[in-house]
N, C-alpha and C positions, 0 to 999 in steps of 0.2 A: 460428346461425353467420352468419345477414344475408348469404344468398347467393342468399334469395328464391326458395329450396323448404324445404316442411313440415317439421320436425323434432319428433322424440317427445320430450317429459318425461313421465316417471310417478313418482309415490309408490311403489313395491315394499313389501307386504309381507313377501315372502320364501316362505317354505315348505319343507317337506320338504328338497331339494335345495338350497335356500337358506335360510338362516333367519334374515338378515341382514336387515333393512328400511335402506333404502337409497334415493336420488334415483339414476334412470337416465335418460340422457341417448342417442340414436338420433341420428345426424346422418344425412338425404337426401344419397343422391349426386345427387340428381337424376333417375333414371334407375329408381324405385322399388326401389334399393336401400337399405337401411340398415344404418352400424354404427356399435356400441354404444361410446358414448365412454369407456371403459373401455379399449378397445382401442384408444384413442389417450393412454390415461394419465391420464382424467379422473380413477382409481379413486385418482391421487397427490396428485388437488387436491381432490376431494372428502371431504377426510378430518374427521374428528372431530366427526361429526354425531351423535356422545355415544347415549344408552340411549333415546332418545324416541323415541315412537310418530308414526310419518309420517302426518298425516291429510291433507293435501293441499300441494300445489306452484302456481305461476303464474308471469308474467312481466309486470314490470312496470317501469319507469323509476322508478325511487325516486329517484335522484339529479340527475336532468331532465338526463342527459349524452349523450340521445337511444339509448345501449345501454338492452337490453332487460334487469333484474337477474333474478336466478332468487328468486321467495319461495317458502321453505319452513317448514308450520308442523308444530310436533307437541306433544303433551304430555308428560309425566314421568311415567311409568307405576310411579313408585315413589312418588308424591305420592296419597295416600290418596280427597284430595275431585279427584285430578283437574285440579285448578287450570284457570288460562290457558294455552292454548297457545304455543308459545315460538316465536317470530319468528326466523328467520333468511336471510337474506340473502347472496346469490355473487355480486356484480356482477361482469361482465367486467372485468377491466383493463386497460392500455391491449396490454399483453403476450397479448393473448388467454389468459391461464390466469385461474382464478377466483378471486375474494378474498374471503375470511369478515370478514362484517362484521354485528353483531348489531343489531339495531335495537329501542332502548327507550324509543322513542316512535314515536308516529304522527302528528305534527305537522307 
């Protein structure tokens, strides 16, 4: 949130009590509290991150618009050999909510 304290991303597998794999999102209050952006409605913007398997997340400027984007990649776990992992992409917008945007190149 560029408020200049830590914030959590994680990959979620899920489990038991959850078994949804899912990107979670922890905002700092500063004050070594954190809550889960979920409870700020992220669970509305973070939608349709489809049947793939979460293997990892980062932050990165993809768009050199100085905002940091959220990369998420995972595979298709109904894809036999496994394939490529599938790139996707939430760059902030200017709205502060998130935008799905796929990325099919790395160029």
């Amino acid at each position: 949130d560029l408020d200049g304290d830590l914030d959590i991303i994680a990959a979620v597998d899920g489990g038991a009590d959850e078994p949804a794999r899912r990107v979670a999102i922890w905002y700092n209050s500063g004050a070594g509290q954190f809550t889960e952006a979920t409870a700020l409605g992220a669970d509305q913007v973070l939608v349709g991150l489809g049947p793939y398997e979460r293997i990892s997340v980062d932050l990165i400027d993809f768009d050199n618009d100085g905002d940091l984007d959220l990369y998420v990649t995972g595979g298709d776990p109904s894809d036999t050999d496994w394939g490529m992992p599938l790139p996707e992409s939430f760059g902030r917008a200017p709205n502060q909510f998130f935008e799905n945007r796929l990325i099919t190149t790395m160029l």
